[in-house]
Each structure stands twice: as C-alpha cells, then as structure tokens.
VOBA-1610 file (N, C-alpha, C; in pm, whole numbers, padded with zeros to 5 digits, always signed):
BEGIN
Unk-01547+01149-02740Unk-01527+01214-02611Unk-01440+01127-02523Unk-01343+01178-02446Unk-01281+01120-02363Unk-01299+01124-02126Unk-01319+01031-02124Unk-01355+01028-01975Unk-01178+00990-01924Unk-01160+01019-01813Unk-01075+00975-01738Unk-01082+00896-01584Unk-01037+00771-01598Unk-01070+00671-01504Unk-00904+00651-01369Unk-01019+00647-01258Unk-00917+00628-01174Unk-00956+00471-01121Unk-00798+00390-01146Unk-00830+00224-01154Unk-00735+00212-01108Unk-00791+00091-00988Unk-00702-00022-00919Unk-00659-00131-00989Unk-00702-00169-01034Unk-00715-00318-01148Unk-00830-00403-01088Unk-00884-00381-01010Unk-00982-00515-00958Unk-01144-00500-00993Unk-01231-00614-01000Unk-01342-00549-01017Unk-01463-00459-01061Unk-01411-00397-00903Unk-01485-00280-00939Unk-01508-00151-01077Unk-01323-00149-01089Unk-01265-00017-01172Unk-01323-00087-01303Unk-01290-00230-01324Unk-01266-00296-01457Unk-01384-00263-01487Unk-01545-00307-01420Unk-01662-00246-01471Unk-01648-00081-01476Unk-01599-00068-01368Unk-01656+00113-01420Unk-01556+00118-01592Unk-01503+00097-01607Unk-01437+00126-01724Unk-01505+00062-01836Unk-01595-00042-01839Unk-01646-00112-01910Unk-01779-00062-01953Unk-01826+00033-01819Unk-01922+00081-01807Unk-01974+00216-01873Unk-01876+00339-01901Unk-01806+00376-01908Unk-01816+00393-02093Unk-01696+00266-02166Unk-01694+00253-02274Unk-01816+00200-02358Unk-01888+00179-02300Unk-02043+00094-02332Unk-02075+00245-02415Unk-02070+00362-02291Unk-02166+00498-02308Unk-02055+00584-02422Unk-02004+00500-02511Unk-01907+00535-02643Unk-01804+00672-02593Unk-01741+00582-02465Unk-01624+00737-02399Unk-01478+00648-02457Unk-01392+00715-02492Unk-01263+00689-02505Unk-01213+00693-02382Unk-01153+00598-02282Unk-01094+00570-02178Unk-00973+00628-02121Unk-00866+00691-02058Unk-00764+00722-02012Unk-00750+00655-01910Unk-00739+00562-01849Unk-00695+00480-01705Unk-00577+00499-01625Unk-00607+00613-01551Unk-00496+00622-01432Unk-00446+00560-01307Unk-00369+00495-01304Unk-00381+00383-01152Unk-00244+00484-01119Unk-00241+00465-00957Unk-00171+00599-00879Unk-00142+00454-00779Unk+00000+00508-00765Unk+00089+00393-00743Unk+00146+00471-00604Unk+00095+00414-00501Unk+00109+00500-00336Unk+00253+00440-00288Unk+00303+00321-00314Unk+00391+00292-00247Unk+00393+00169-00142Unk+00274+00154-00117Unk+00209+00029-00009Unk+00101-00062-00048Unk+00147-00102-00227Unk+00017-00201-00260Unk+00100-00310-00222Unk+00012-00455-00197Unk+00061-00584-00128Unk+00093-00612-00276Unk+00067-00647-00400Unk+00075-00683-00490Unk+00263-00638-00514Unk+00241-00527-00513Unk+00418-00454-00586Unk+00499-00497-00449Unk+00471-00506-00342Unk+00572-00521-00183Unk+00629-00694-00265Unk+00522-00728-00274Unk+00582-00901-00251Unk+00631-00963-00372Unk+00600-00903-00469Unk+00702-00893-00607Unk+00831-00842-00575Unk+00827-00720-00505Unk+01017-00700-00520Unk+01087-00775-00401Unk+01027-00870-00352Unk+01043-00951-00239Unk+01172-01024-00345Unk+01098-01080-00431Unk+01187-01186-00533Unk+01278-01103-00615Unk+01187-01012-00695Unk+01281-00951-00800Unk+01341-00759-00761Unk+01416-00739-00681Unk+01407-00637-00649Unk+01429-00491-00751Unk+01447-00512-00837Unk+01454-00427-00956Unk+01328-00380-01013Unk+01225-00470-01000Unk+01109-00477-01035Unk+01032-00336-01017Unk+01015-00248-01124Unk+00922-00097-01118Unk+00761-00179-01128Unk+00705-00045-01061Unk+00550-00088-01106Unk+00481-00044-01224Unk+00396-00176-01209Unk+00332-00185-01362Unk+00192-00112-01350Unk+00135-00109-01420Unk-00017-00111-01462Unk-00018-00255-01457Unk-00134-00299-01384Unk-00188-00434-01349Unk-00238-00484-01482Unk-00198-00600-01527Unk-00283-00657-01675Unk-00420-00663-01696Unk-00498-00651-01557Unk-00657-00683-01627Unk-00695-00538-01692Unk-00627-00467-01623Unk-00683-00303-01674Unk-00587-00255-01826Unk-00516-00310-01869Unk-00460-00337-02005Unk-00550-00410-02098Unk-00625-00477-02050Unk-00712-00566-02128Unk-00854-00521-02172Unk-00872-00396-02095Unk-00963-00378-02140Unk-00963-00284-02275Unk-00854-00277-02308Unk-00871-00201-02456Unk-00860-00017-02385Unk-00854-00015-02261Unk-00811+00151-02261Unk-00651+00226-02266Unk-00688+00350-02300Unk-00524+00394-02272Unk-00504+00376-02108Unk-00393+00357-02090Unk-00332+00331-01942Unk-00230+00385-01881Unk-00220+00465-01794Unk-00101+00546-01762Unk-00101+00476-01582Unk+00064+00503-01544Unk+00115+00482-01390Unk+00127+00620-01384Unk+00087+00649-01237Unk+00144+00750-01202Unk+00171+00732-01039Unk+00303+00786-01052Unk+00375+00750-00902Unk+00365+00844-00773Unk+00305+00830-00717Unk+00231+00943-00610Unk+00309+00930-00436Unk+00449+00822-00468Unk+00461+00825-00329Unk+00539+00913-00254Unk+00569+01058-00324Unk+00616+01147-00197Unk+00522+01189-00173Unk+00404+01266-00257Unk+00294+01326-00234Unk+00229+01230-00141Unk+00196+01088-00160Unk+00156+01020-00032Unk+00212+00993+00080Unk+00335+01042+00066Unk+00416+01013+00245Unk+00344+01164+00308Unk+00354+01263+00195Unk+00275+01375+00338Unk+00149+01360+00405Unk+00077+01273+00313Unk-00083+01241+00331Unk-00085+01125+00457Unk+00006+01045+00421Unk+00044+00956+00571Unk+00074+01000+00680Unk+00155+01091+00684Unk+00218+01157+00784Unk+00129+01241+00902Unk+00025+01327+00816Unk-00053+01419+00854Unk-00183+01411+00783Unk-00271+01279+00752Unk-00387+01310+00693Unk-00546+01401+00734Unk-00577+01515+00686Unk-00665+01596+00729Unk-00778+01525+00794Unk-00795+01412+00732Unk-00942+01357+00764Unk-00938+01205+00890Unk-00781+01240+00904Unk-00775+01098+00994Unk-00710+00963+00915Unk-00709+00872+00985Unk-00708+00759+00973Unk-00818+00658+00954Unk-00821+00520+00916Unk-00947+00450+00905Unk-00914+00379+01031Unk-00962+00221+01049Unk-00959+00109+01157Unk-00770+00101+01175Unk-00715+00131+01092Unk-00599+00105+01109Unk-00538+00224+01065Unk-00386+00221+01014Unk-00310+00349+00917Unk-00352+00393+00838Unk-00496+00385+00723Unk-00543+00444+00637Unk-00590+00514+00632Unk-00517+00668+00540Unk-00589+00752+00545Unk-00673+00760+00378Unk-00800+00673+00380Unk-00852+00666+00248Unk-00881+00795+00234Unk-00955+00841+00300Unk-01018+01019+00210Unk-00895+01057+00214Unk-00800+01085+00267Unk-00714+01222+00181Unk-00651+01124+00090Unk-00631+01011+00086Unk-00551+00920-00051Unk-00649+00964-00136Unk-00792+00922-00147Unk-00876+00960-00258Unk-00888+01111-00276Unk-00887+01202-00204Unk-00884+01341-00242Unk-00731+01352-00328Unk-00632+01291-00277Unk-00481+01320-00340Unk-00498+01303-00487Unk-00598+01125-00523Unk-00586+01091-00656Unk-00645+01150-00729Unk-00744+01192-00643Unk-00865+01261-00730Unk-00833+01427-00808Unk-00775+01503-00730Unk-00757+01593-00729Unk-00573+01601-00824Unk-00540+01479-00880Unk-00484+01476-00935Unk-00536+01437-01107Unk-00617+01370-01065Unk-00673+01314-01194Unk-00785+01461-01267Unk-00794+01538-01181Unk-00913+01639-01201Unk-00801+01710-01286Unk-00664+01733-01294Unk-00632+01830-01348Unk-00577+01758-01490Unk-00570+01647-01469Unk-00517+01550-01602Unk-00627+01573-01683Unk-00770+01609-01657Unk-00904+01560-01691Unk-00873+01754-01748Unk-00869+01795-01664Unk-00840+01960-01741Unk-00810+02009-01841Unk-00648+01951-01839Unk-00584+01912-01946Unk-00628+01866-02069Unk-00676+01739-02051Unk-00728+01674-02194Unk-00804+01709-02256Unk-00971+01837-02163Unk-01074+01883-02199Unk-01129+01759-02213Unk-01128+01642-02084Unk-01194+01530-02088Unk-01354+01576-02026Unk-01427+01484-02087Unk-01579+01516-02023Unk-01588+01515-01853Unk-01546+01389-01779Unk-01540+01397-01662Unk-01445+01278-01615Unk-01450+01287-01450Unk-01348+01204-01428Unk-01420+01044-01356Unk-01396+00930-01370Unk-01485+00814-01298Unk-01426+00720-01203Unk-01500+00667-01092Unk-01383+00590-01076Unk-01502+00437-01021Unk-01436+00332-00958Unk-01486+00184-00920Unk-01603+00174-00812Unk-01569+00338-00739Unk-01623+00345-00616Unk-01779+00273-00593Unk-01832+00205-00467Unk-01977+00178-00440Unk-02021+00234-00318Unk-02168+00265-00323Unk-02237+00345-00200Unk-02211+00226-00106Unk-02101+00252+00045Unk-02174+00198+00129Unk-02084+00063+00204Unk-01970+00067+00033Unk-01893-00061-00005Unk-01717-00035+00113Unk-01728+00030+00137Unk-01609+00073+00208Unk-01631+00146+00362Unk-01600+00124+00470Unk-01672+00173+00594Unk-01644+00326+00573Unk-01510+00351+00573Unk-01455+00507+00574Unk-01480+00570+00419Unk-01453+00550+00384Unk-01418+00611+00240Unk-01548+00593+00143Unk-01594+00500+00158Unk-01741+00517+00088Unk-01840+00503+00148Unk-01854+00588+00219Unk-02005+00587+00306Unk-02065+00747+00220Unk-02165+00776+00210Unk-02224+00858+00114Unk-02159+01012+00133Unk-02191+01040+00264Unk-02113+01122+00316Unk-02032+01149+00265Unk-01871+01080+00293Unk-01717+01049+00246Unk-01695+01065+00133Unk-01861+01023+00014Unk-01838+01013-00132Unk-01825+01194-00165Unk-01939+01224-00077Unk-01961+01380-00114Unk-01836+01476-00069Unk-01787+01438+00034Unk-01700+01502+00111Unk-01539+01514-00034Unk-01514+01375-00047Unk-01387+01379-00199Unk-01402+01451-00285Unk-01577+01410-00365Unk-01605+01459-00481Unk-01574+01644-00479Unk-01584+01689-00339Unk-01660+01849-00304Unk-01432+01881-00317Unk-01415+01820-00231Unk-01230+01878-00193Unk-01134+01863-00320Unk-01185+01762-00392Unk-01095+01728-00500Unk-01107+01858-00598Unk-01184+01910-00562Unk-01225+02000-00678Unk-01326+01938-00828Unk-01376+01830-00817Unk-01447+01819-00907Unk-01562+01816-00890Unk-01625+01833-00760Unk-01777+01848-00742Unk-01850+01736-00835Unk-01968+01800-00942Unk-02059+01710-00977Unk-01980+01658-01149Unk-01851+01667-01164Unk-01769+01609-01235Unk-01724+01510-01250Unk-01747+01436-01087Unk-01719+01304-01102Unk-01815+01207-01071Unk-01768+01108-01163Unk-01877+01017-01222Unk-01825+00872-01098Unk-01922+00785-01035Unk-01940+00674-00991Unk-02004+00574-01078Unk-01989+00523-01220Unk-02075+00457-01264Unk-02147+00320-01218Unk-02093+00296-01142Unk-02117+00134-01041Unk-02277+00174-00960Unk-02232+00294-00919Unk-02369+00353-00803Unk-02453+00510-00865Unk-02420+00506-00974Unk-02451+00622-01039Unk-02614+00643-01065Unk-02667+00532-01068Unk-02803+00577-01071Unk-02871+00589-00933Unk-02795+00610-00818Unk-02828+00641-00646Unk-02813+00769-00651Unk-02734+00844-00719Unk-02645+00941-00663Unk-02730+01033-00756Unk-02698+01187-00748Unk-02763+01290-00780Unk-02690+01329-00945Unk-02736+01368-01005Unk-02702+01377-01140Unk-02593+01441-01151Unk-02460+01403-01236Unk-02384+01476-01283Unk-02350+01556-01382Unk-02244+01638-01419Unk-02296+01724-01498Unk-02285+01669-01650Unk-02198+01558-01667Unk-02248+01493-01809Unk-02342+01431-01804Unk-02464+01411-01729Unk-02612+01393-01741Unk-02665+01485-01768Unk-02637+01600-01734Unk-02756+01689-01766Unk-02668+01776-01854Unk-02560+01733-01892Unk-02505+01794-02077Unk-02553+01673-02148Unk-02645+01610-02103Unk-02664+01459-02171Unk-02569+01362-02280Unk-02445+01363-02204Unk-02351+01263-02253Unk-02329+01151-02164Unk-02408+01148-02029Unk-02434+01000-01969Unk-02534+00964-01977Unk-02593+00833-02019Unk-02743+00796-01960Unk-02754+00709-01868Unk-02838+00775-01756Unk-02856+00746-01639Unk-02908+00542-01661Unk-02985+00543-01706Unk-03043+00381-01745Unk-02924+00290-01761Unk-02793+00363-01762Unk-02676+00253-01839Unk-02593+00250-01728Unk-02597+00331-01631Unk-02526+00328-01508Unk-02643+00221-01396Unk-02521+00170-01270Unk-02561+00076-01149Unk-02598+00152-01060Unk-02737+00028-01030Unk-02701+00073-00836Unk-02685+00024-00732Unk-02582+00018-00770Unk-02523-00109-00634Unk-02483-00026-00543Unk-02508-00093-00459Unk-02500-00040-00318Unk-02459-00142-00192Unk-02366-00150-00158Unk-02332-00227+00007Unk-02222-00323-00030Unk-02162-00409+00065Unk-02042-00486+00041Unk-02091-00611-00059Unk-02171-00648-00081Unk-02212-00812-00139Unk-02176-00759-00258Unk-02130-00875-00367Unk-02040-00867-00476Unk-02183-00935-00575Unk-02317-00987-00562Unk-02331-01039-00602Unk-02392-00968-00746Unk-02429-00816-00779Unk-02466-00749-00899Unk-02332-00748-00956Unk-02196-00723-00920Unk-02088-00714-00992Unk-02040-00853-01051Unk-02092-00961-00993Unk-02007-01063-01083Unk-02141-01090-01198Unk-02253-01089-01173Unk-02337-01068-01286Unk-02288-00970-01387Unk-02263-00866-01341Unk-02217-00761-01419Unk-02078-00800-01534Unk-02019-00881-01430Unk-01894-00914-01526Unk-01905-00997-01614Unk-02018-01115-01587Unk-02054-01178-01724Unk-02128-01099-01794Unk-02218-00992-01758Unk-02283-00960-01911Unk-02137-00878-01964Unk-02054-00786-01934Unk-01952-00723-01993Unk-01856-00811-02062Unk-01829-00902-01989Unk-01750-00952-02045Unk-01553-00985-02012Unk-01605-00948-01882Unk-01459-00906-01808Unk-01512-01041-01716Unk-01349-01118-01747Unk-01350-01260-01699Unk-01211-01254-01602Unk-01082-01189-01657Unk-00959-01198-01600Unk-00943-01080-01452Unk-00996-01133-01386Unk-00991-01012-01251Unk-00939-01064-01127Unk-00913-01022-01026Unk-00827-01058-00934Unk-00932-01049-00807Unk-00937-01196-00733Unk-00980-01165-00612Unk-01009-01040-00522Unk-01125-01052-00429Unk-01088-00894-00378Unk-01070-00944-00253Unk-00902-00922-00297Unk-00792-00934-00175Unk-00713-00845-00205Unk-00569-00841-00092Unk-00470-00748-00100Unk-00494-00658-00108Unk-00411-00519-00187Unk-00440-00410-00177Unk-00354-00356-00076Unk-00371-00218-00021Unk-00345-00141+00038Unk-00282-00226+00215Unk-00134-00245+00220Unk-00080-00271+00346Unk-00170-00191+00452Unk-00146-00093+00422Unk-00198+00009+00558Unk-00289-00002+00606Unk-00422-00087+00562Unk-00542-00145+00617Unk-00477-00245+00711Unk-00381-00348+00691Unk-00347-00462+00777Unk-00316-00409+00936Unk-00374-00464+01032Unk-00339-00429+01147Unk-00210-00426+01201Unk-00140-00579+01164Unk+00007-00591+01192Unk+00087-00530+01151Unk+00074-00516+00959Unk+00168-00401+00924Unk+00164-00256+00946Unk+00017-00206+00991Unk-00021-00096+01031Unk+00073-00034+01182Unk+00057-00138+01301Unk+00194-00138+01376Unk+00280-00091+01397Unk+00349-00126+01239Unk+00510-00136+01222Unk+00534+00037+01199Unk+00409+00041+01050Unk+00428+00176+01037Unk+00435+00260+01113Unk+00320+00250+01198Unk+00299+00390+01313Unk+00414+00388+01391Unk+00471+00300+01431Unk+00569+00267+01525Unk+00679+00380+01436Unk+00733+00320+01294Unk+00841+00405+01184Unk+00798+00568+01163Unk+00694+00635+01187Unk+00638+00730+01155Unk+00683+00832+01292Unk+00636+00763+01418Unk+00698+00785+01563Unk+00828+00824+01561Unk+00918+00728+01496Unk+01040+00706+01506Unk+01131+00838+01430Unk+01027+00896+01251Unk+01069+00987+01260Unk+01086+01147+01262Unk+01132+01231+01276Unk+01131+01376+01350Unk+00969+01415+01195Unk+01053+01421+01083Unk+00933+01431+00997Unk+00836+01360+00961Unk+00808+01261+01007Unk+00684+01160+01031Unk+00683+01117+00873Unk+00795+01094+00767Unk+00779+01105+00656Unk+00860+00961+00606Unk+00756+00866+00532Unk+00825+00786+00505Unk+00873+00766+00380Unk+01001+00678+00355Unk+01120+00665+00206Unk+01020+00563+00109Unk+01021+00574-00031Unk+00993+00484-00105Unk+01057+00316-00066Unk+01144+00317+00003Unk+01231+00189+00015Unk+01132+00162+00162Unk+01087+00202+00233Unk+01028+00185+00363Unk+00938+00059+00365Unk+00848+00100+00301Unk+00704-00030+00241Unk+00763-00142+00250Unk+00885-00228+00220Unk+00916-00316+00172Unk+00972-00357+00322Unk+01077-00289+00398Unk+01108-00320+00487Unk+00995-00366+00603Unk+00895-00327+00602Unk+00781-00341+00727Unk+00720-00435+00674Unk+00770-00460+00593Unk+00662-00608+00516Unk+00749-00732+00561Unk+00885-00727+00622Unk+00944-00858+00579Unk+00985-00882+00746Unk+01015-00998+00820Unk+01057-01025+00918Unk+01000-01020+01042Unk+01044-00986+01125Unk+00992-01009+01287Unk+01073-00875+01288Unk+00977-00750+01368Unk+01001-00639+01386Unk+00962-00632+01561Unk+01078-00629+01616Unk+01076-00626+01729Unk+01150-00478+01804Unk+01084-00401+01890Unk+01199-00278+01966Unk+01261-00350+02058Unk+01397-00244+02090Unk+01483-00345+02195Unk+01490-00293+02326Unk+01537-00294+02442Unk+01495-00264+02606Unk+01566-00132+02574Unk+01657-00079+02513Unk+01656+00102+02502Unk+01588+00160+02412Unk+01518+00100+02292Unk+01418+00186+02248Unk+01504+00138+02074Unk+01566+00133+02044Unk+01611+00060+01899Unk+01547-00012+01831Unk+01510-00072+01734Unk+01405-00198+01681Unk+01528-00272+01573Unk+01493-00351+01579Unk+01560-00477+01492Unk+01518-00533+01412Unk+01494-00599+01323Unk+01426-00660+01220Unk+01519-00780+01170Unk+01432-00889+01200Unk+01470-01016+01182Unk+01440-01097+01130Unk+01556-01143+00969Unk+01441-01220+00888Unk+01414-01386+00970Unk+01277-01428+00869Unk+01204-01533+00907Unk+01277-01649+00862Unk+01299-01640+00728Unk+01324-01735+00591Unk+01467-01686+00506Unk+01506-01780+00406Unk+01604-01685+00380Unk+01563-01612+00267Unk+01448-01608+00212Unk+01429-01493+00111Unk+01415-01317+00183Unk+01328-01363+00309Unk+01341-01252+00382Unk+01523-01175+00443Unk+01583-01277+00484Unk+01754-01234+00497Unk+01764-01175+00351Unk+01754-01221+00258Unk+01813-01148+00158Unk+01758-01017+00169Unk+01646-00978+00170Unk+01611-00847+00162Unk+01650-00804+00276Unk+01667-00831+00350Unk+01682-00724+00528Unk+01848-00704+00444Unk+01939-00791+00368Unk+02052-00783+00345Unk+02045-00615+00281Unk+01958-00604+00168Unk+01988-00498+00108Unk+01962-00367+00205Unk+01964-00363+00325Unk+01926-00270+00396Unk+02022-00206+00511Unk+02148-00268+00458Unk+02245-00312+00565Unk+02311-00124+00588Unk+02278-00046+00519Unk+02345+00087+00501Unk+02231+00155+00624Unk+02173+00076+00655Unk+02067+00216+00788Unk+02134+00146+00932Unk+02188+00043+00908Unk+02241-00004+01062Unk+02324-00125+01079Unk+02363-00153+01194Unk+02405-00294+01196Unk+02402-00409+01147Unk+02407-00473+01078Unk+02359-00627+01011Unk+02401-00734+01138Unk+02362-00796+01172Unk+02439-00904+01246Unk+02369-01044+01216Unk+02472-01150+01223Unk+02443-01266+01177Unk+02535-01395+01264Unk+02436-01523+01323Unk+02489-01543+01396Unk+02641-01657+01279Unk+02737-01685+01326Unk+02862-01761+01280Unk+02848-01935+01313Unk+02894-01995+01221Unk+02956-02124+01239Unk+02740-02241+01211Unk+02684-02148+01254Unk+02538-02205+01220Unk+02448-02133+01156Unk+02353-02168+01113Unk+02243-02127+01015Unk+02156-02064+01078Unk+02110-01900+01060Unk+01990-01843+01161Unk+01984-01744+01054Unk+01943-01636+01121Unk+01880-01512+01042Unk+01972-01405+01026Unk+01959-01314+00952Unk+01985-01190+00890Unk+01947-01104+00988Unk+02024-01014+01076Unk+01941-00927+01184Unk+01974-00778+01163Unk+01848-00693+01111Unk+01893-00562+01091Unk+01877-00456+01195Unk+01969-00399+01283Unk+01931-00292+01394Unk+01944-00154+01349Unk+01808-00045+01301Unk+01844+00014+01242Unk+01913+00174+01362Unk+01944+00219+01266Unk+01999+00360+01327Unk+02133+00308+01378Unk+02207+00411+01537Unk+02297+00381+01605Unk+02243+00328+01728Unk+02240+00151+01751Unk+02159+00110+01839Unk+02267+00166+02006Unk+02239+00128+02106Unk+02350+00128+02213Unk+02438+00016+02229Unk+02505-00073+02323Unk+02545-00128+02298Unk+02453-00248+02352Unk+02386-00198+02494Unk+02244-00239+02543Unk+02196-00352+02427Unk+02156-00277+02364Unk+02070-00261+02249Unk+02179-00384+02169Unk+02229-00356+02077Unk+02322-00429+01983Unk+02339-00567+02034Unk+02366-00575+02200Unk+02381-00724+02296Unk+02236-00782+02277Unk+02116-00710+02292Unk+01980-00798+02272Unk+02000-00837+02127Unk+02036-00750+02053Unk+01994-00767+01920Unk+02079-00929+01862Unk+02212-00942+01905Unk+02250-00998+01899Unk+02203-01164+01966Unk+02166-01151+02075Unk+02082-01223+02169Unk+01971-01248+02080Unk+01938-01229+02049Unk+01801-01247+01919Unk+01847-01307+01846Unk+01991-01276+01759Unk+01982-01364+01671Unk+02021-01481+01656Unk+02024-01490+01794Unk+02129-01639+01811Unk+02023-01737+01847Unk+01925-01701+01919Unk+01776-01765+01998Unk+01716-01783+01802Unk+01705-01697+01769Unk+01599-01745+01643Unk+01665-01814+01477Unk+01845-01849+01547Unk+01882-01922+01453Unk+01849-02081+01521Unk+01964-02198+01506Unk+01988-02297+01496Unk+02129-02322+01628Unk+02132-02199+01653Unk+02254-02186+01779Unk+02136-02183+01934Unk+02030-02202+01937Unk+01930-02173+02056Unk+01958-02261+02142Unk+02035-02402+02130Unk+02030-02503+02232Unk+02190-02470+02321Unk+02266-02404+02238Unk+02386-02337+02269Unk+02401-02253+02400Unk+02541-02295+02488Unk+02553-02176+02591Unk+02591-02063+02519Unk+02683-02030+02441Unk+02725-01946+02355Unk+02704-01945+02213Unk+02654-01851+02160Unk+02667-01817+02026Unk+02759-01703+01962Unk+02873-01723+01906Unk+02916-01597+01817Unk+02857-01532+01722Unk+02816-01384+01712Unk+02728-01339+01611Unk+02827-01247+01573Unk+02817-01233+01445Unk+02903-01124+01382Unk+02855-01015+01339Unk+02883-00882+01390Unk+02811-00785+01361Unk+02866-00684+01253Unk+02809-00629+01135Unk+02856-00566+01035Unk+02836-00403+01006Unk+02896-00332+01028Unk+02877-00203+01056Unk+02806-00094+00955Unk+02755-00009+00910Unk+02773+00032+00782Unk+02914+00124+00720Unk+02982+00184+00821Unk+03106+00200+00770Unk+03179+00075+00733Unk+03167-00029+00762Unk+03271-00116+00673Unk+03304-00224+00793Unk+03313-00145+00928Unk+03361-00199+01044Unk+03291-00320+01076Unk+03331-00418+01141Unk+03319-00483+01217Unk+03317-00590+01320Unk+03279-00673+01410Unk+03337-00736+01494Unk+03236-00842+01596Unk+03276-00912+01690Unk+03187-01005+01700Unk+03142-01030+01859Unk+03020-01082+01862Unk+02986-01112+01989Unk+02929-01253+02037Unk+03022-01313+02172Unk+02974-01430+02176Unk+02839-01414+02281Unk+02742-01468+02274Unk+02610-01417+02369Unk+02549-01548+02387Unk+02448-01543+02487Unk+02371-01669+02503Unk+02207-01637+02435Unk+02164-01774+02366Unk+02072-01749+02288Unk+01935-01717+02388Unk+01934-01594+02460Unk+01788-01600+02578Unk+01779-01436+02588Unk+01717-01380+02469Unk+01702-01251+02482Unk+01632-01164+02563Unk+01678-01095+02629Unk+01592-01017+02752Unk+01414-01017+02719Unk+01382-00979+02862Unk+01235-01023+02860Unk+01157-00871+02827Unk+01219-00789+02807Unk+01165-00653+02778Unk+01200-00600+02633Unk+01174-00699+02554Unk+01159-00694+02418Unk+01055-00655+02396Unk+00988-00608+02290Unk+00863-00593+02284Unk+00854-00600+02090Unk+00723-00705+02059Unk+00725-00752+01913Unk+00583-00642+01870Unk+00633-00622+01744Unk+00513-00519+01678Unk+00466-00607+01603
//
C-alpha cells in the first residue's frame, strides 16, 4: 500500500515518514516548494542558477521523493489569504490547505491509502492549534483521510484505522512545542541526519515580513514574481521622500545580486571609491534618484566627502552621473 507524505525535510516530517514506513506503507514524499524557504533564498545568494532540491535528509530515508513547485499558486494565497495572516506575512492555513489539497489529488491519483504529514497538536500557534488542524483537514478536501502520525493517537480515528491499515498503538502523542518525545523518537528510528529547527519559511520573519507587505502594497495585483523572494532578502530596503524604495547592498556578495536586478530600475554606484550597488526600483523622480544617490554615497567609503560622483545606470542602456553630498534626507524611511 502506498501513503503519500507532505515533507519539509526537518524533524518532524522525517519521523512522520519513518513512522509511517514502520506501519509497512510505501512512501511518496512531496515537499512543495513556495518560493520563500530561507534555505533555497541564501543558496542562490552564491550560486544563482541553483533550482530547488528535495532536501537530503528526506532522500535518506529510503522514500520516493518528488518537488513540486507551487509558487504562482502561492503568490495568490499571499496576496489574498482566506484565513488571514499569522504574527507576521504568513498565511499558514491557506499554504497548508494549498499543499494539502494538492497532495489529496496526487493521493487520488495513485489510489494511495491516505495522505500524512509532520504536523503536532498545539506545536504551531496558527496553523496547529486543534481547531486549524480540523479546519485544513475539512477544506483540503480530505477530511478523515489525513493522517498526523506524530499526534495521531490524540486525534479521532482515521479512515485507515477503521479500514484497519493503521494501528493506532504505532502512532504519537505528542503534543505542544518541547522537542523532547521527538528526539527520543529519532534515536529509536533511527534518523540521525536532520536539520536544526531553524529557518524555514521568510514570511514568519518580522523584518522580511516588512519588506514584503510593503512589495505587495506596491503592487496593483498584490502578486508577487518568483525572482521577488530573493530580492527582499538582500540589502538595506529603504523608501525614498516621494514614495520610491531603493535597495542597497550591504557586502559585496549582496551588490552582486542587487546587480542582477538592474532591468526593474536604476542601478547607481558611487565612482572613483568603494560603496554599494544601489537599486531604485520602477521610474523613481528625480527627488527620488538625488536621495537615492545621496544614499549611496553616505553608505560607501565617499561619507567623509563634500562631494561624491555616483553613476547612475538606466535600464535602457542610458546613463549619467551625479555629484551629491554623502547626507541623505531625513525623511527616508528603513523597512
């Protein structure tokens, strides 16, 4: 018999999958690739070519493993999520209704027994509070189809329990944030290679959360580009006194990437000294373009300077230069 698993790579999923194959299920492991994991942002930081993978611990466990790339379907879920937002930009229930309700029809397809995923009662403020669990399980369309094996002996029987192809005795019940039944758990299984529970999902971060809402504001369809994620991750994102934002790398790995971005706006960079990469996106004013410029002269190596020349690069091809003093207006405002 075959189950179908929805996996992050961390932890949690690795037991449910372990958990899972114990109860003699043939595995399918789906990890759903949103567009805003910290893991894939700061990889194409270095290698920008870089597609996403299936994470190696969830390769290791001996299941089949599929990517599946969900980020237009998740820019509408960002844009407009039914159920809200969490503490920050996350909209976990409709992300988990999106995956779920994707994986329910993969699970259709295969004439898999049911679908499982890492989830714990209690373990997540928004998204797994018991409620929230019932609320996915009910919208996704799989009702009592989907399996929690982590918290499965809390929860009300599913329907491969009472087709008796789960046994309840072989499923957890963990319940609440403390990790301390899961790392027991991972020595009796046997799953050693797992990843801190860190990172994850940008859109929880407050700062980068910010940037987004700020980019979402900014546009008419509240809809963000696969290339977007990467940009809100890198630099000093500041708006300018007419309403423009700029983005200014820190380091020069960050310049390099603001470099590849040079086709949404201005590039400017200050001349003759060492500073930053400054991206102003859209058609700033000229207002605007003079701070921006003013910025980049203050956050290079030209700051002790009455004048700095910055050279500004157009995306038509054009461009030309401004000498400014490094003391950027006081009605900047940093996200």
């Amino acid at each position: 018999m075959r189950a179908i698993g929805i996996v992050s790579g961390g932890l949690d999923s690795l037991l449910a999958i372990r958990l899972v194959q114990r109860m003699d299920f043939e595995v399918l492991a789906l990890h759903f690739f949103c567009g805003f994991e910290s893991t894939h942002l700061r990889g194409l930081m270095e290698h920008p070519d870089q597609s996403p993978l299936v994470p190696g611990p969830i390769l290791q466990t001996g299941a089949t493993c599929e990517l599946i790339d969900l980020r237009t379907e998740f820019a509408s879920v960002l844009a407009r999520p039914r159920h809200g937002y969490g503490a920050n930009l996350n909209p976990c229930i409709d992300c988990k209704i999106l995956m779920l309700t994707n994986a329910r029809k993969r699970m259709e397809r295969e004439q898999a027994a049911f679908v499982f995923t890492g989830e714990v009662i209690g373990q997540r403020p928004m998204s797994q509070r018991r409620q929230a669990l019932d609320l996915i399980a009910k919208e996704s369309g799989l009702g009592d189809r989907l399996v929690r094996p982590l918290s499965g002996a809390l929860l009300p029987k599913s329907a491969a329990e009472v087709a008796g192809q789960l046994q309840r005795d072989k499923m957890e019940s963990i319940q609440g944030r403390t990790r301390t039944r899961q790392m027991e758990l991972a020595r009796e299984l046997g799953v050693t290679n797992y990843p801190a529970p860190a990172g994850g999902c940008l859109l929880t971060d407050p700062a980068y959360a910010a940037r987004a809402a700020d980019l979402l504001e900014r546009r008419t369809d509240r809809l963000v580009t696969p290339e977007d994620p990467l940009l809100l991750l890198v630099g000093r994102h500041l708006v300018l006194p007419r309403g423009a934002k700029a983005v200014i790398g820190r380091h020069h790995q960050e310049n390099q990437v603001i470099e590849r971005f040079a086709s949404r706006g201005p590039l400017l960079e200050a001349q003759q000294i060492s500073g930053p990469q400054t991206l102003v996106e859209g058609t700033p004013s000229s207002d605007d373009l003079d701070a921006a410029a003013r910025l980049t002269a203050r956050y290079g190596k030209g700051r002790t300077q009455t004048l700095v020349p910055v050279q500004v690069r157009f995306p038509d091809g054009g461009c030309t230069t401004l000498s400014v003093p490094p003391d950027p207006p006081p009605d900047c405002k940093m996200l």
